[in-house]
C-alpha angles and dihedrals in degrees: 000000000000103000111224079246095054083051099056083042093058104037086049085049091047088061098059097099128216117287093026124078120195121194143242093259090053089051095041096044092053087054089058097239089103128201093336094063093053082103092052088046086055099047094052089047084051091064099037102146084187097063123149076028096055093037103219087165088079098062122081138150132304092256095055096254119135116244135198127316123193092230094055120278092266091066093053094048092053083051097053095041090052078058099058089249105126123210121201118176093351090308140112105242105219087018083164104060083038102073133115117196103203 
């Protein structure tokens, strides 16, 4: 069973486009439970039955790191990288300009 929080994750992550990432604070932080709820953020994304719908590839941490995937962290690298988004060392090169605020 899919939570009511699991949905507003979901439908924030499905508005990250192709080629941008955003992060579990900036989600977290639009559902009002601020930097404490970015687990949470991650645990919902970790059972996301939507993906590559509700693209959860495209969130990683603040510090443009890539976090954990469900599906293994190389997966998540190829899936960025089909994106134009490039990782060196488990990071987002040009996080920066990477970024999407929701």
């Amino acid at each position: 069973m899919i939570t009511d929080f699991q949905k507003r994750v979901y439908f924030l992550c499905k508005k990250i486009p192709k080629g941008r990432v955003s992060t579990y604070g900036e989600i977290s932080k639009r559902l009002g439970r601020g930097i404490i709820g970015s687990r949470a953020i991650g645990n919902a994304l970790n059972k996301n039955p939507y993906s590559p719908v509700v693209p959860c590839h495209r969130v990683v941490k603040s510090d443009g790191s890539l976090g954990g995937f469900a599906k293994g962290g190389r997966k998540k690298i190829d899936l960025l990288r089909k994106e134009g988004i490039c990782v060196s060392k488990g990071k987002i090169i040009g996080f920066n300009k990477k970024i999407f605020k929701l």
